[in-house]
C-alpha positions in Angstrom: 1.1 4.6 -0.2 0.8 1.0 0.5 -1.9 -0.7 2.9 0.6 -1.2 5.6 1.7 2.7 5.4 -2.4 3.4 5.3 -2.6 1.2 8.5 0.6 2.5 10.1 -1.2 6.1 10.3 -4.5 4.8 12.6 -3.9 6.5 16.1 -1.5 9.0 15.1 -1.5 12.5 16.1 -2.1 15.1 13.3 -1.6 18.5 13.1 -3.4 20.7 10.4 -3.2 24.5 9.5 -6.0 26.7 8.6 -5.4 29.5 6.1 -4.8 32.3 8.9 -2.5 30.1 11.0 -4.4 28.6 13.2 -3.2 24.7 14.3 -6.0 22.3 14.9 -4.8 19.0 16.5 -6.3 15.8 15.3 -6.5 12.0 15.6 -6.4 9.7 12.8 -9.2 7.2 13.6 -9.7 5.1 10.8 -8.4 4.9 6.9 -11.5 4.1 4.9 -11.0 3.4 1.1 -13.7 5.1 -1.1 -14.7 5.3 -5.2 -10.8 4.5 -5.7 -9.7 6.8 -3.4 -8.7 7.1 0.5 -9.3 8.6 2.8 -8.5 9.3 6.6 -11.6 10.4 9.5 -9.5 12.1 11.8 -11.4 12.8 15.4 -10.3 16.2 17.2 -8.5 15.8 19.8 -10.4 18.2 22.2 -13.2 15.6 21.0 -15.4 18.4 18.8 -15.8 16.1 16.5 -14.6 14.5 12.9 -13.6 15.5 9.8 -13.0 13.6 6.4 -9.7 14.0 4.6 -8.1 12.6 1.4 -5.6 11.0 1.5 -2.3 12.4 -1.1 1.3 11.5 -1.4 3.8 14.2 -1.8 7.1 13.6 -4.2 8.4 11.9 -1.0 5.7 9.6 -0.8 4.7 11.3 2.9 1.5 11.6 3.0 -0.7 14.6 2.4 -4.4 15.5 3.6 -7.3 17.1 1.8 -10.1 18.2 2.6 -13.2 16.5 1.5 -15.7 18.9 0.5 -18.1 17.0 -1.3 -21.1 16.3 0.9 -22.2 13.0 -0.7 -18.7 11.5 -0.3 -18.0 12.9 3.0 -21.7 11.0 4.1 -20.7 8.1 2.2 -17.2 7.5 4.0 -18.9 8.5 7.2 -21.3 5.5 7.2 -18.8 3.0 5.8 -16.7 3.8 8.9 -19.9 3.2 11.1 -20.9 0.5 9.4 -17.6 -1.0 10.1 -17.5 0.4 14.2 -20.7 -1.5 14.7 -19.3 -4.6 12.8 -16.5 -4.5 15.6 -18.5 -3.6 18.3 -20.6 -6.7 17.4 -18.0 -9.5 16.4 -16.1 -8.2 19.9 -19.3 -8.6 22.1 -19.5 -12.6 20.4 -16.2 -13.0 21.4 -16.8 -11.9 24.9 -19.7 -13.7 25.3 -17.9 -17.3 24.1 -15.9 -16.6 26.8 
């Protein structure tokens, strides 16, 4: 999956499957590379709140999530995709303020 593909998939609509069935309707908000990997936060779309995903390719390239499980890297992707909200929030607010 190239960077433009990675990029292509912020603000789309996702829909993921629990074991039993159950569909759960997501966001993606933000691709945030990681130790090699990437990987997508997607927001829930009833707004009850984030989860972390991997980020896969199938044989046709599509992409596949995964669920991150691993504590430390789901708390470490976490706060690089805060880190980098604030860094927008703040170089926005400059710009608005030159104006």
């Amino acid at each position: 999956m190239t960077g433009h593909d990675r990029q292509a998939l912020i603000g789309q609509a996702v829909a993921l499957s629990a074991p039993d069935g159950q569909e759960f309707r997501f966001r993606v908000a933000a691709m945030i590379p990681y130790a090699g990997k990437e990987y997508a936060l997607l927001e829930h779309e009833g707004g009850e709140g984030q989860v972390v995903m991997h980020i896969e390719t199938d044989a046709d390239q599509a992409p596949v999530f995964v669920l991150a499980t691993e504590e430390d890297i789901i708390s470490a992707v976490t706060e690089k995709y805060l880190r980098q909200a604030v860094a927008r929030s703040l170089a926005n607010s400059a710009e608005a303020d030159v104006e």
